[in-house]
N, CA, C and O atoms as a Tripos MOL2 file, in Angstrom:
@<TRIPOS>MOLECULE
protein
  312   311    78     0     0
PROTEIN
NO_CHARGES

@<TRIPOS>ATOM
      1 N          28.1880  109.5930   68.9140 N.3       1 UNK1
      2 CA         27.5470  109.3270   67.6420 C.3       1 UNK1
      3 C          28.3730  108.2950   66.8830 C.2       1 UNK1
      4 O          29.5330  108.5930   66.5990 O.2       1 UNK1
      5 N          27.8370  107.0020   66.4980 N.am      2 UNK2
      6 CA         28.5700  106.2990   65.6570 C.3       2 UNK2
      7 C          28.9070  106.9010   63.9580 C.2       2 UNK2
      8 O          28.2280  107.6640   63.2710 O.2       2 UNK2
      9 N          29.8440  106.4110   63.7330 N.am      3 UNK3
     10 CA         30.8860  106.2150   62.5620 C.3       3 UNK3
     11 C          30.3620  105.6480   61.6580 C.2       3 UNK3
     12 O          30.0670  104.5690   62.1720 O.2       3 UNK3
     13 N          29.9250  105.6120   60.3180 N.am      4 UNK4
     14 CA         29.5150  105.4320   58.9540 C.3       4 UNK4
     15 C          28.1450  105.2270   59.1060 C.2       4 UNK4
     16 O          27.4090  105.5700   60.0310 O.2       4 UNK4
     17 N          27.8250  104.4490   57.7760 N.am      5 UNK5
     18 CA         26.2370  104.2780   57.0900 C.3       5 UNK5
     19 C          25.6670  103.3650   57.6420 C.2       5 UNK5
     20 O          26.3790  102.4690   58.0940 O.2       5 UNK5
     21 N          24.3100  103.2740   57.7880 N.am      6 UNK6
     22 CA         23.5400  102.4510   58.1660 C.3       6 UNK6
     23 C          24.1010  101.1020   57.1360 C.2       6 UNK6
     24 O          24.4370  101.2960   55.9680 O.2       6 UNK6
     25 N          24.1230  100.1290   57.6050 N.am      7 UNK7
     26 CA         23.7260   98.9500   56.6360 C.3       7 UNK7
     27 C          22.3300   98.6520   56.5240 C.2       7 UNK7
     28 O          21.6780   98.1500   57.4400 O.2       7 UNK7
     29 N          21.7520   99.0430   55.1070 N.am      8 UNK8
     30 CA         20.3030   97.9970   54.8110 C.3       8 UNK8
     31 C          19.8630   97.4330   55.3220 C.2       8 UNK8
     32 O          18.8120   97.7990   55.8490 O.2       8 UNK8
     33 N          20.2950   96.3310   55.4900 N.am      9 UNK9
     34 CA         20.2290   94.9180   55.7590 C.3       9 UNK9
     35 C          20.0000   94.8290   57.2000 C.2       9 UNK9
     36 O          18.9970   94.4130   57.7810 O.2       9 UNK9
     37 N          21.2020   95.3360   57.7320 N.am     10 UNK10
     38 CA         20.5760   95.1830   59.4470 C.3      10 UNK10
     39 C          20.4710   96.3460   60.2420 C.2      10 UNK10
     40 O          20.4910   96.1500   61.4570 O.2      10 UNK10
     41 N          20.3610   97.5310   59.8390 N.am     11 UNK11
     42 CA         20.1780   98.4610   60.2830 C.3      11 UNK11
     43 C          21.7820   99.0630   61.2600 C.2      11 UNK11
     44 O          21.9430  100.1920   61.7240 O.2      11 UNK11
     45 N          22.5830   98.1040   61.3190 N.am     12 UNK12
     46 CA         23.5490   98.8210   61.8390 C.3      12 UNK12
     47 C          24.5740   99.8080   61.2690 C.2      12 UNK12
     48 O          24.5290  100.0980   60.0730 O.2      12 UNK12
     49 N          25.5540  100.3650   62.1360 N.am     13 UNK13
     50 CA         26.9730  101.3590   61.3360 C.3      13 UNK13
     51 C          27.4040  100.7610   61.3680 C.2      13 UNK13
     52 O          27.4900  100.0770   62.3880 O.2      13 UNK13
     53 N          28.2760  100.4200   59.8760 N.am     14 UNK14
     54 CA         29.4940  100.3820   60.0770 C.3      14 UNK14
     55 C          30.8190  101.3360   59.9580 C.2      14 UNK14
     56 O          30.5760  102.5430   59.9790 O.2      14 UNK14
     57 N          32.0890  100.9750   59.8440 N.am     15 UNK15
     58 CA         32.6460  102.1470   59.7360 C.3      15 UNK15
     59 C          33.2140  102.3100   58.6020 C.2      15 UNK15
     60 O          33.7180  101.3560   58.0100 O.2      15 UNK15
     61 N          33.2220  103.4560   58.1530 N.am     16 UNK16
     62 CA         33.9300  103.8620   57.0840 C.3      16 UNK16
     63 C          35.5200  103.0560   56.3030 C.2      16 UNK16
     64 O          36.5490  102.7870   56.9230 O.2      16 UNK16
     65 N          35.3540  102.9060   55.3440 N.am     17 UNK17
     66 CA         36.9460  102.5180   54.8420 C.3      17 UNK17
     67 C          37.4510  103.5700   54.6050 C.2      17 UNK17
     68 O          37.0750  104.7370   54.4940 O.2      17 UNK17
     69 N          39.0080  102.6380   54.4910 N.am     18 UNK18
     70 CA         39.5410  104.0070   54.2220 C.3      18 UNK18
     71 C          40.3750  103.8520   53.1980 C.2      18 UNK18
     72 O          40.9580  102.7690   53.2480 O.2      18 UNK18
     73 N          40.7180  104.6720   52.0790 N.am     19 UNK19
     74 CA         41.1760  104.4690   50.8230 C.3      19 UNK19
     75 C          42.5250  105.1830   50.8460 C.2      19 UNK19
     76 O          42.7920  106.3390   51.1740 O.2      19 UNK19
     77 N          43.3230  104.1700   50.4010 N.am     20 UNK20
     78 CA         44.6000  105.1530   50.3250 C.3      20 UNK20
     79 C          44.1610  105.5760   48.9230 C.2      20 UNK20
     80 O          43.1680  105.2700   48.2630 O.2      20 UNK20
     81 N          45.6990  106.7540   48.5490 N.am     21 UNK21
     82 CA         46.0060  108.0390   47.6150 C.3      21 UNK21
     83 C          45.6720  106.9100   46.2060 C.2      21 UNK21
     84 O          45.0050  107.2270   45.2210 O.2      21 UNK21
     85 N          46.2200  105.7840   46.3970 N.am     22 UNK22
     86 CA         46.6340  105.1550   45.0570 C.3      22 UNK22
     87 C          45.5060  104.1440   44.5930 C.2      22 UNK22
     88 O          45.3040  103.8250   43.4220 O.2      22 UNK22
     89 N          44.5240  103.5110   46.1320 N.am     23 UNK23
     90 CA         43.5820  102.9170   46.0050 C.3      23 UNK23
     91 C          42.1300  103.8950   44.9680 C.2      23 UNK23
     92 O          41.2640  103.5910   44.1480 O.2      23 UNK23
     93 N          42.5710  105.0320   45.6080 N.am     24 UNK24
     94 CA         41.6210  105.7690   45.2130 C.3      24 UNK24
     95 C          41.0060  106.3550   43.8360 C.2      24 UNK24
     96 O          39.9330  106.4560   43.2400 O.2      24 UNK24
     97 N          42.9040  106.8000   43.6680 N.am     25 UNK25
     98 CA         42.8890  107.1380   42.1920 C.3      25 UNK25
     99 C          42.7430  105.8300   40.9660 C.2      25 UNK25
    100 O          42.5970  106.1920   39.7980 O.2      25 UNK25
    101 N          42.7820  104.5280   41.2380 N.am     26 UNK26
    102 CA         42.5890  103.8730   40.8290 C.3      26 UNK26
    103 C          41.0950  103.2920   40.4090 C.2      26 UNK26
    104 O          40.8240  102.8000   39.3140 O.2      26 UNK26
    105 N          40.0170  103.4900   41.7290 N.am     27 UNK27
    106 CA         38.6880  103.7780   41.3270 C.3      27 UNK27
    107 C          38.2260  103.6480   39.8030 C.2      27 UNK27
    108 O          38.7310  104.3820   38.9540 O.2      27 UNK27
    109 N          37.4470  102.8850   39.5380 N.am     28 UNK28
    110 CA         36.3600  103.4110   38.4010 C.3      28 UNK28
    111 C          35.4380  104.9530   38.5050 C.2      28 UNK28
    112 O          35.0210  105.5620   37.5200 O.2      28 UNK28
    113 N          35.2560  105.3770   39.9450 N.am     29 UNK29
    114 CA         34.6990  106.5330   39.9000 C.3      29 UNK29
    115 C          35.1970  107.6470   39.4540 C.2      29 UNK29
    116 O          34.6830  108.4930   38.7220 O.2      29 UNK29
    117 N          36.6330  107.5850   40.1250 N.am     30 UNK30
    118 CA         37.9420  108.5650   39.5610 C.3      30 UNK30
    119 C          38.3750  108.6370   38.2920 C.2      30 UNK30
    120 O          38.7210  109.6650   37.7100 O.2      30 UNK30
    121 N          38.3530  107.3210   37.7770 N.am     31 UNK31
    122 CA         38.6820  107.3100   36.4190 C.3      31 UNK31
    123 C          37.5450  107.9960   35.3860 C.2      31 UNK31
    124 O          37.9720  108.6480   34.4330 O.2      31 UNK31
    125 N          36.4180  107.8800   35.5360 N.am     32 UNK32
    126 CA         35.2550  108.5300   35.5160 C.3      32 UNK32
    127 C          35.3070  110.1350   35.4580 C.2      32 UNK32
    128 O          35.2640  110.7590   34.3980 O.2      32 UNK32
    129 N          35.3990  110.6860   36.6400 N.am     33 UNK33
    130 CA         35.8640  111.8710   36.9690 C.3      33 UNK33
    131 C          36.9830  112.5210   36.0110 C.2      33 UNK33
    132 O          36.6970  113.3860   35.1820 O.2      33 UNK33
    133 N          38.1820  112.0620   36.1860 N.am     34 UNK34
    134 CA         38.8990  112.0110   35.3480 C.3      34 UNK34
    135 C          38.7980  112.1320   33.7820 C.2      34 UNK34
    136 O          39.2240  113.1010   33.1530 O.2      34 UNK34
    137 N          38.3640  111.3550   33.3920 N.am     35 UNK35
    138 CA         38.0790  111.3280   31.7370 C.3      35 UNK35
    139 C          36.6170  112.9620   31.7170 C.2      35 UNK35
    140 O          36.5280  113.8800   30.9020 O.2      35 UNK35
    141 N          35.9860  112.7460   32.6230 N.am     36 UNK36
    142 CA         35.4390  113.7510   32.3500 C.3      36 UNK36
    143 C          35.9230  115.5640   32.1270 C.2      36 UNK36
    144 O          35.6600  116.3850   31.2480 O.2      36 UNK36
    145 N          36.8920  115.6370   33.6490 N.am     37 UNK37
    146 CA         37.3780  116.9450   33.2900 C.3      37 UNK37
    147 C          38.6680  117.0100   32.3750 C.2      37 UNK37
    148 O          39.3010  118.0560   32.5160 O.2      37 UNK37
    149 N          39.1940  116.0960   31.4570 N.am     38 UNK38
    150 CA         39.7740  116.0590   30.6540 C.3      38 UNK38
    151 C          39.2140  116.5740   29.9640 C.2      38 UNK38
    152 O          39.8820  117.3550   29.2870 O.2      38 UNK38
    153 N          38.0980  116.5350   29.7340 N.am     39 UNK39
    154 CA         37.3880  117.0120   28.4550 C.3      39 UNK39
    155 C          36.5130  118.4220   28.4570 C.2      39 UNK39
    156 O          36.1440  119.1160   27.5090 O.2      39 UNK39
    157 N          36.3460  118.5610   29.7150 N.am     40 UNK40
    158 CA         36.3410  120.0360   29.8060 C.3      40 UNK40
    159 C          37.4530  121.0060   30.0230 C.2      40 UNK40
    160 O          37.1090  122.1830   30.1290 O.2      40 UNK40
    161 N          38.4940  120.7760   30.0920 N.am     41 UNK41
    162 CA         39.2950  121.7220   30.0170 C.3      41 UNK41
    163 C          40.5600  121.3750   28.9090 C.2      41 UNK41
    164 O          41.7700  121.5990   28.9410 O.2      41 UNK41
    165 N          39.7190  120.7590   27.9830 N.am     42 UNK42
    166 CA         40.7820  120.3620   26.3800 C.3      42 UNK42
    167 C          39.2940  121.6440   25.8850 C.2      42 UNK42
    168 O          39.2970  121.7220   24.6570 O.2      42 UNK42
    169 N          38.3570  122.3990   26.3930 N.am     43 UNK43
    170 CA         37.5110  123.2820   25.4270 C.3      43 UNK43
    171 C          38.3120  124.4340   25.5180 C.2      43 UNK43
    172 O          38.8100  124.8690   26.5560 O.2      43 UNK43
    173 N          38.4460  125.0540   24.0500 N.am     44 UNK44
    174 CA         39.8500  126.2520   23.7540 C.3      44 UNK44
    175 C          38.3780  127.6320   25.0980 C.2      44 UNK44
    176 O          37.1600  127.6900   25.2680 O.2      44 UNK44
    177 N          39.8940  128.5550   25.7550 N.am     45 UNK45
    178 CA         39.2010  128.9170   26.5480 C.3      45 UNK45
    179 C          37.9270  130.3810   25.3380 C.2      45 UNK45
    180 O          36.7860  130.7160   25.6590 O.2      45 UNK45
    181 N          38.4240  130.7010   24.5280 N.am     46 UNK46
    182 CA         37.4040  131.3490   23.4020 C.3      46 UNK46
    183 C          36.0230  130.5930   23.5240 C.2      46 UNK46
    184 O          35.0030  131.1160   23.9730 O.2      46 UNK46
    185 N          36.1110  129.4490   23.1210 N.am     47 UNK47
    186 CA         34.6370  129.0920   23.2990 C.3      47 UNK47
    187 C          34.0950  128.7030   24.7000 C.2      47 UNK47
    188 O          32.9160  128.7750   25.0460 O.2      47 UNK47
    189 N          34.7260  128.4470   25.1530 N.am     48 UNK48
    190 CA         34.2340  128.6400   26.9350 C.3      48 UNK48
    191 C          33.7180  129.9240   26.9810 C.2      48 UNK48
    192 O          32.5900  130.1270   27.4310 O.2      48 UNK48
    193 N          34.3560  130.7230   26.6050 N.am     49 UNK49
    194 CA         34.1640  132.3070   27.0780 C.3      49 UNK49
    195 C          32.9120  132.8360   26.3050 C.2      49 UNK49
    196 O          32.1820  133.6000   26.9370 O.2      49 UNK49
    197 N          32.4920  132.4550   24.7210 N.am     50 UNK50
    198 CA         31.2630  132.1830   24.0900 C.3      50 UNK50
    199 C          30.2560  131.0860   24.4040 C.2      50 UNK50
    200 O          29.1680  131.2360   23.8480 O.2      50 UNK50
    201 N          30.3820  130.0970   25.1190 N.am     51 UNK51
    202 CA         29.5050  129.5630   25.4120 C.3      51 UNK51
    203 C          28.5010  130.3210   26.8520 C.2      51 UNK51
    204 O          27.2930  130.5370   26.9530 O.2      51 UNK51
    205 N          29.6260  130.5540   27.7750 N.am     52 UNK52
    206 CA         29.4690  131.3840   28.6990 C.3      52 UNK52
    207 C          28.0950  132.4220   28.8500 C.2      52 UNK52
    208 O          26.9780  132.5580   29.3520 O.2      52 UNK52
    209 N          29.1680  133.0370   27.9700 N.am     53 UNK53
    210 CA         28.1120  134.9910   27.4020 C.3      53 UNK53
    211 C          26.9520  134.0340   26.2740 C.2      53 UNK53
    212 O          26.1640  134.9230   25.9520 O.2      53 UNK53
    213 N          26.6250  133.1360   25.7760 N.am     54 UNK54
    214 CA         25.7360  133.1620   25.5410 C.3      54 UNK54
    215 C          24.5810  132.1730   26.3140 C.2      54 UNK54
    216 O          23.5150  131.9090   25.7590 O.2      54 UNK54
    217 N          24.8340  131.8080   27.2810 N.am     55 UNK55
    218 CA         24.1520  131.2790   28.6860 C.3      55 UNK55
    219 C          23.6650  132.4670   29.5150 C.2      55 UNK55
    220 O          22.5830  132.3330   30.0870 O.2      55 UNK55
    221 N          24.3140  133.5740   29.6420 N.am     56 UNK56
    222 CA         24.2630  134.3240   30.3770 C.3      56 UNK56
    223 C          22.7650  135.2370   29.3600 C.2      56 UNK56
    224 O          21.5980  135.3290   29.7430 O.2      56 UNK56
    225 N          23.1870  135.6210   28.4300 N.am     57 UNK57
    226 CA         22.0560  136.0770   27.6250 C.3      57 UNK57
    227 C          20.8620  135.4610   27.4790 C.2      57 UNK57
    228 O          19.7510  135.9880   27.5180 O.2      57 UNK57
    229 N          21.1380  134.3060   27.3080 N.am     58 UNK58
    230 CA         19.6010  133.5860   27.6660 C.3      58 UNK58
    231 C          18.7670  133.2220   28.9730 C.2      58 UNK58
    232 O          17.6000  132.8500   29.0960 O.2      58 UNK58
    233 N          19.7260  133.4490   29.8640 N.am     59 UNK59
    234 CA         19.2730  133.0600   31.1650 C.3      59 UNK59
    235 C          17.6770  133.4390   31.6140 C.2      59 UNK59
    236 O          17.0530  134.3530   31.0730 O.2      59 UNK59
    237 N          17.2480  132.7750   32.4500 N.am     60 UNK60
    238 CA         15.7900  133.6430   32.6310 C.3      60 UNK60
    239 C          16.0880  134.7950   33.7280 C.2      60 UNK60
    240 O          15.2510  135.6620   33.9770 O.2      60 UNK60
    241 N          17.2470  134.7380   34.3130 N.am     61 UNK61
    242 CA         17.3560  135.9820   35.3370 C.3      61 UNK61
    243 C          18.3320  136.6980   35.2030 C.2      61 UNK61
    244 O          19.0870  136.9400   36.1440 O.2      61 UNK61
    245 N          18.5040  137.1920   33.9450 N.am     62 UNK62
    246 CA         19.2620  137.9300   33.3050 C.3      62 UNK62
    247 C          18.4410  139.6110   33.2610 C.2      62 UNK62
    248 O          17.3060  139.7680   32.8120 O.2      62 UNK62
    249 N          19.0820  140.4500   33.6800 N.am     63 UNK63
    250 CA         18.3330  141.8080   33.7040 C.3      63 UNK63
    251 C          17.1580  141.9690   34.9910 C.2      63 UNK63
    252 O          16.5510  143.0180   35.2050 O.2      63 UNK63
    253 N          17.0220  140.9840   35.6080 N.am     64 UNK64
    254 CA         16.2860  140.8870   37.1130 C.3      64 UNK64
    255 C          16.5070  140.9050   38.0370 C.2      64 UNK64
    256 O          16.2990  139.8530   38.6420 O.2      64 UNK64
    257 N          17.0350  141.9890   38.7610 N.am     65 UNK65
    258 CA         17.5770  141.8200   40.0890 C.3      65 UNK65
    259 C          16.5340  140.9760   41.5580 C.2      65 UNK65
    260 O          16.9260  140.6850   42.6880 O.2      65 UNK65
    261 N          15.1890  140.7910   40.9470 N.am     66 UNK66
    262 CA         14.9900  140.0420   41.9650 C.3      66 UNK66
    263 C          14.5330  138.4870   41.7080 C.2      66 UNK66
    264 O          13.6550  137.8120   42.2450 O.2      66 UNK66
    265 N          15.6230  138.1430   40.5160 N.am     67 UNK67
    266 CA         15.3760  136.4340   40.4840 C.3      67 UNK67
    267 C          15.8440  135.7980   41.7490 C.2      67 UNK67
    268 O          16.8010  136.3010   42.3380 O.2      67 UNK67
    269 N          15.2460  134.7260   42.2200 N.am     68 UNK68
    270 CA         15.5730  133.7230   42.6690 C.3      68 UNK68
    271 C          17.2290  133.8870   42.2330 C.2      68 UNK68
    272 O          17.7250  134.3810   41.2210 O.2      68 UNK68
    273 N          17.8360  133.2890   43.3780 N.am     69 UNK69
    274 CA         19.4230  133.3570   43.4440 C.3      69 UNK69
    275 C          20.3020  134.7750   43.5470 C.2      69 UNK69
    276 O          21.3050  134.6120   44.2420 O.2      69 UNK69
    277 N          20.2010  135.7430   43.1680 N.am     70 UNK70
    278 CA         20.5330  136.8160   43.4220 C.3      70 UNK70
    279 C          20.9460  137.2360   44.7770 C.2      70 UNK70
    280 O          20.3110  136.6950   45.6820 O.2      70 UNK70
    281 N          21.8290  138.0450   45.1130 N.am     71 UNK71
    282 CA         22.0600  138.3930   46.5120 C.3      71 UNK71
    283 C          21.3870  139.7460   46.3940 C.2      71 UNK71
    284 O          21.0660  140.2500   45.3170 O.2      71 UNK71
    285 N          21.1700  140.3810   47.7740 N.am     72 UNK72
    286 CA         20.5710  141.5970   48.2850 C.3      72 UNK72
    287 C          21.5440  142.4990   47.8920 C.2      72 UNK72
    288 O          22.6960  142.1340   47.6580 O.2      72 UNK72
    289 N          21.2080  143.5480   47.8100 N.am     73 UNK73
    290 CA         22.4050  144.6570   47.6710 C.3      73 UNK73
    291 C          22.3520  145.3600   48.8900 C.2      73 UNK73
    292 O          21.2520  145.5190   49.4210 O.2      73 UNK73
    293 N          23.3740  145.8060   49.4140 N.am     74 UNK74
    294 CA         23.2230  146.4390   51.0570 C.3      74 UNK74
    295 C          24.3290  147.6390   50.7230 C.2      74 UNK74
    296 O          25.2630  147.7500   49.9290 O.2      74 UNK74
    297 N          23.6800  148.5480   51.8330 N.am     75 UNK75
    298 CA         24.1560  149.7850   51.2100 C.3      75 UNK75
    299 C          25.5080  150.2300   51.2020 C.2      75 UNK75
    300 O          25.8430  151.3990   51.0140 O.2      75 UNK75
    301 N          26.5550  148.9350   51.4860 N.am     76 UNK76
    302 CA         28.0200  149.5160   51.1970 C.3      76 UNK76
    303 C          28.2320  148.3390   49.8450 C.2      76 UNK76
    304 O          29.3540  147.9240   49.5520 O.2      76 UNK76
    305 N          27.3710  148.0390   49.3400 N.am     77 UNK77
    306 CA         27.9530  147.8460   48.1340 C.3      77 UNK77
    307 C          28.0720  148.3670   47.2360 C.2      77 UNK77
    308 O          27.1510  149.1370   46.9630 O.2      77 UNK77
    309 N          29.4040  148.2650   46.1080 N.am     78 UNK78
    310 CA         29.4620  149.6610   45.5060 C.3      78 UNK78
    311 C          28.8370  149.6040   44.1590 C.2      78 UNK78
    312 O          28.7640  150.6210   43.4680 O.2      78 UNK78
@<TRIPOS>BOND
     1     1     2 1
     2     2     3 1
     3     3     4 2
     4     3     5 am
     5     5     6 1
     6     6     7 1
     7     7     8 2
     8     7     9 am
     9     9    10 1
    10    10    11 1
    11    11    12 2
    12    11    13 am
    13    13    14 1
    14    14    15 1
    15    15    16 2
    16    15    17 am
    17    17    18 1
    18    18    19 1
    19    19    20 2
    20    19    21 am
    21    21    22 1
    22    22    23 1
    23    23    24 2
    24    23    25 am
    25    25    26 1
    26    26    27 1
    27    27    28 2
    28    27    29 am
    29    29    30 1
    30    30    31 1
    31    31    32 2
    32    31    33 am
    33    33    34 1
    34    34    35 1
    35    35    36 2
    36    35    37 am
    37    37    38 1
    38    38    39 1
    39    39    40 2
    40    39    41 am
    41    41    42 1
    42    42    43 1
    43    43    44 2
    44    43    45 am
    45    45    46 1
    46    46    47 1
    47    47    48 2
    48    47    49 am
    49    49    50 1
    50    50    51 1
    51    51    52 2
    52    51    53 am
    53    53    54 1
    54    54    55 1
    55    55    56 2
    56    55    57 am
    57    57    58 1
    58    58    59 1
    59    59    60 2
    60    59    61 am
    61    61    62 1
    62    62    63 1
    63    63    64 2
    64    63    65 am
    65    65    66 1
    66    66    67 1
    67    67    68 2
    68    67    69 am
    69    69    70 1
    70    70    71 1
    71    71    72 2
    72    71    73 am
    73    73    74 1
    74    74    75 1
    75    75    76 2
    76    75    77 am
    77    77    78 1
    78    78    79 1
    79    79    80 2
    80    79    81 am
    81    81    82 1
    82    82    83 1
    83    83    84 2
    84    83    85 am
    85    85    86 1
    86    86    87 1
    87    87    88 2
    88    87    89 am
    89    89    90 1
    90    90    91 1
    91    91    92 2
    92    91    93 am
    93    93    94 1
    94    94    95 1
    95    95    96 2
    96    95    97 am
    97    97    98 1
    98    98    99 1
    99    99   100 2
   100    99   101 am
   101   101   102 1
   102   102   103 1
   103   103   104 2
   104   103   105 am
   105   105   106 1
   106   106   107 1
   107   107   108 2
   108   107   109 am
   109   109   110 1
   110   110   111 1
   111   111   112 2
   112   111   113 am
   113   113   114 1
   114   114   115 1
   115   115   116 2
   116   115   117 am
   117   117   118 1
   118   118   119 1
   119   119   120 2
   120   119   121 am
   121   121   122 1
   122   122   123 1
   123   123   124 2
   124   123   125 am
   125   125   126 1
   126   126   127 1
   127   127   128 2
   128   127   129 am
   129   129   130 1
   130   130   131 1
   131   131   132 2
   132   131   133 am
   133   133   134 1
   134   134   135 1
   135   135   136 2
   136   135   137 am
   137   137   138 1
   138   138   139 1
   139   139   140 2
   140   139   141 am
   141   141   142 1
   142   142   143 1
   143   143   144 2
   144   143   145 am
   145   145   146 1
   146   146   147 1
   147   147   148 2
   148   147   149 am
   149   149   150 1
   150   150   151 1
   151   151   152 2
   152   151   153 am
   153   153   154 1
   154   154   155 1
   155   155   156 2
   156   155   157 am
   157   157   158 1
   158   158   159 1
   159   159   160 2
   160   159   161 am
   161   161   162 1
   162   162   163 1
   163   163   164 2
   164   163   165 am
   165   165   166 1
   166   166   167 1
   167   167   168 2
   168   167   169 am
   169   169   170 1
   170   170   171 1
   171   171   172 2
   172   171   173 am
   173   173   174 1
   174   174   175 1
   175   175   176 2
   176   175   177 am
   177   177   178 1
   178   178   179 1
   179   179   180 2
   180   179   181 am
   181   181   182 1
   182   182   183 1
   183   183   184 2
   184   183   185 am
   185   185   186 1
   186   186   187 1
   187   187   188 2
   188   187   189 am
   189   189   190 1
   190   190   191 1
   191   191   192 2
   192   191   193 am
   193   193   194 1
   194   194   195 1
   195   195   196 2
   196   195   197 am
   197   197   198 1
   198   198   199 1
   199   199   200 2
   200   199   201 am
   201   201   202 1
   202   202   203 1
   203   203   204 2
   204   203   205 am
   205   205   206 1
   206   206   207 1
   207   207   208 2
   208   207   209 am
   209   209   210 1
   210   210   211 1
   211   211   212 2
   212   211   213 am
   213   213   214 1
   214   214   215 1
   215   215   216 2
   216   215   217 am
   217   217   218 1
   218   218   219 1
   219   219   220 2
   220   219   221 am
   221   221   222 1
   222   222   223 1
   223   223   224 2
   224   223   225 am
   225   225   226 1
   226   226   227 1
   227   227   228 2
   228   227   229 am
   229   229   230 1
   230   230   231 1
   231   231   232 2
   232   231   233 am
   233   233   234 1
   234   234   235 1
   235   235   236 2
   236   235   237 am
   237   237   238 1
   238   238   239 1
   239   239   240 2
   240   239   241 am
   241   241   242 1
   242   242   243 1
   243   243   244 2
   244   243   245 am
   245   245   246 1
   246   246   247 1
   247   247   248 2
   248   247   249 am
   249   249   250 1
   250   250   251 1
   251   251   252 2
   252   251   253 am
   253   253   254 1
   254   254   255 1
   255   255   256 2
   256   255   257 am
   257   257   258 1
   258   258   259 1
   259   259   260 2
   260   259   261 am
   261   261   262 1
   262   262   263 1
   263   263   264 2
   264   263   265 am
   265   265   266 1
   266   266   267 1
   267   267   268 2
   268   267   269 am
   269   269   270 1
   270   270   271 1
   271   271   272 2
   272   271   273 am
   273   273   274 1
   274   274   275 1
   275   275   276 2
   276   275   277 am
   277   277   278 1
   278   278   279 1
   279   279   280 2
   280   279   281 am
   281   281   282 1
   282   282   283 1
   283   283   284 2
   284   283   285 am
   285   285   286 1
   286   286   287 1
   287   287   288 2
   288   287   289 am
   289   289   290 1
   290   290   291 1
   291   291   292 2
   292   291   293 am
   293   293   294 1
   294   294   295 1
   295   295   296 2
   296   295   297 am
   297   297   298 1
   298   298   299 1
   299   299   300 2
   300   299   301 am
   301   301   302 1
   302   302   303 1
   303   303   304 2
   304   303   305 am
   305   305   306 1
   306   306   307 1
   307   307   308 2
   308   307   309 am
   309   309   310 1
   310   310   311 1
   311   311   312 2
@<TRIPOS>SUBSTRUCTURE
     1 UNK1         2 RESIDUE 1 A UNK
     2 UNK2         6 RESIDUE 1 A UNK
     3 UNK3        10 RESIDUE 1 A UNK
     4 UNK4        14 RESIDUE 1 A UNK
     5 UNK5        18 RESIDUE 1 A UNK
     6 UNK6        22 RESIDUE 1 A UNK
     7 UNK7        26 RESIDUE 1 A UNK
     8 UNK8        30 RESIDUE 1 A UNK
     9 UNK9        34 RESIDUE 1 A UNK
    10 UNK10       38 RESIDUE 1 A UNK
    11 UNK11       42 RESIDUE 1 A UNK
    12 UNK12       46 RESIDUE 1 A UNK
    13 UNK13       50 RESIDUE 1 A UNK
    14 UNK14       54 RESIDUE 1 A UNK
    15 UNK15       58 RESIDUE 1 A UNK
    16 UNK16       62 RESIDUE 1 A UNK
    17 UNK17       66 RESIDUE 1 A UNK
    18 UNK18       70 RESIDUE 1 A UNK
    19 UNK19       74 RESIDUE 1 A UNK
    20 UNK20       78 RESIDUE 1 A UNK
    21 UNK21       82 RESIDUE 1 A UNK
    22 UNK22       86 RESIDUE 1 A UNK
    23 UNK23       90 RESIDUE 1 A UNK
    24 UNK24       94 RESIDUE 1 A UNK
    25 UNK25       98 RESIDUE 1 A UNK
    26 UNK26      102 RESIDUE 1 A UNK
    27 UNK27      106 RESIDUE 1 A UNK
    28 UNK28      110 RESIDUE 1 A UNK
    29 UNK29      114 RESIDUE 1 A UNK
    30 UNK30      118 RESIDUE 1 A UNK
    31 UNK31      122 RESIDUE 1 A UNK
    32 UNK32      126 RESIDUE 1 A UNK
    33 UNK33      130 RESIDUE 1 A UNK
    34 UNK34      134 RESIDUE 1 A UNK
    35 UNK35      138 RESIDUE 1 A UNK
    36 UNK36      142 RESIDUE 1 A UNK
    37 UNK37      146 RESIDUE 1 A UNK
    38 UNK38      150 RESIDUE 1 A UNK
    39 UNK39      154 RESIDUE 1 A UNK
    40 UNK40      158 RESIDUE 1 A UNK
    41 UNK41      162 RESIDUE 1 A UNK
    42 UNK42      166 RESIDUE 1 A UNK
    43 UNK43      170 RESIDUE 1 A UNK
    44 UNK44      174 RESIDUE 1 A UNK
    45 UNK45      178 RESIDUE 1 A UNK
    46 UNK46      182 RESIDUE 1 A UNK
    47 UNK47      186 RESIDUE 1 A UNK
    48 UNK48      190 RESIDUE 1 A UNK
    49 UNK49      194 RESIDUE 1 A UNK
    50 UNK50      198 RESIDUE 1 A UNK
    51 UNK51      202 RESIDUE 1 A UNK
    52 UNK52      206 RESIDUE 1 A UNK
    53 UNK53      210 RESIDUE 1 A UNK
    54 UNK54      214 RESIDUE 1 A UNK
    55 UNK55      218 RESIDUE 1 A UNK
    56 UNK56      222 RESIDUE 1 A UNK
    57 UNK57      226 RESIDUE 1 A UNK
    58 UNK58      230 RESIDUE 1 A UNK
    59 UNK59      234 RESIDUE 1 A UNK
    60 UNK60      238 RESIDUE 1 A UNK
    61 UNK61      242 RESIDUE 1 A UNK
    62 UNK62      246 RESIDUE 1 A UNK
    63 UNK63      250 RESIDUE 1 A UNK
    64 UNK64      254 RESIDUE 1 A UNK
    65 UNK65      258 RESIDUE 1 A UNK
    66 UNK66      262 RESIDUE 1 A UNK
    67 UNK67      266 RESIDUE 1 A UNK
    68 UNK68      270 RESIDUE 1 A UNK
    69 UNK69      274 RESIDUE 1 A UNK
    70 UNK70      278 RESIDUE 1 A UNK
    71 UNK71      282 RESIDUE 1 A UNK
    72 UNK72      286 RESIDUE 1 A UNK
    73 UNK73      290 RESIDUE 1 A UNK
    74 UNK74      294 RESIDUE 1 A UNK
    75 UNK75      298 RESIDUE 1 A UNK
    76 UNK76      302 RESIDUE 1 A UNK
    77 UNK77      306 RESIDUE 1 A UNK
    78 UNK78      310 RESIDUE 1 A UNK
C-alpha cells in the first residue's frame, strides 16, 4: 500500500513530510491550538465545574437511560 495523500492534481501519492519537534511547534496550526487551550484551562476550575452541572441538567439525555450514547448495563455492573 503506498504512503500519503492522493495529489488532486494527478491523482498520485505522495509521501508524507516529516516535521521535526521544533518545525512543528512552530506551525500556525499549533500556535492556534495553543492559544486556544490556554484559554481553556486559565477557566477557574469552580466554573468549569458549574458550567459542567449545568450542561448536564439541560442535556436532552439526562434521566434516560435509553438515549442514544449511553452504554448497556450488563449484569455485573454494579
Amino acid at each position: 500500500m503506498a504512503d500519503g495523500l492522493p495529489d488532486k492534481k494527478t491523482g498520485t501519492r505522495e509521501a508524507h513530510r516529516v516535521f521535526s519537534r521544533d518545525r512543528f511547534e512552530r506551525s500556525p496550526e499549533f500556535a492556534i491550538f495553543k492559544r486556544g487551550m490556554k484559554k481553556l484551562l486559565a477557566v477557574p476550575k469552580a466554573e468549569l465545574d458549574e458550567l459542567v452541572r449545568e450542561s448536564k441538567e439541560a442535556s436532552p439525555r439526562a434521566g434516560n437511560p435509553k438515549a442514544a450514547g449511553r452504554k448497556r448495563k450488563s449484569d455485573t455492573d454494579g
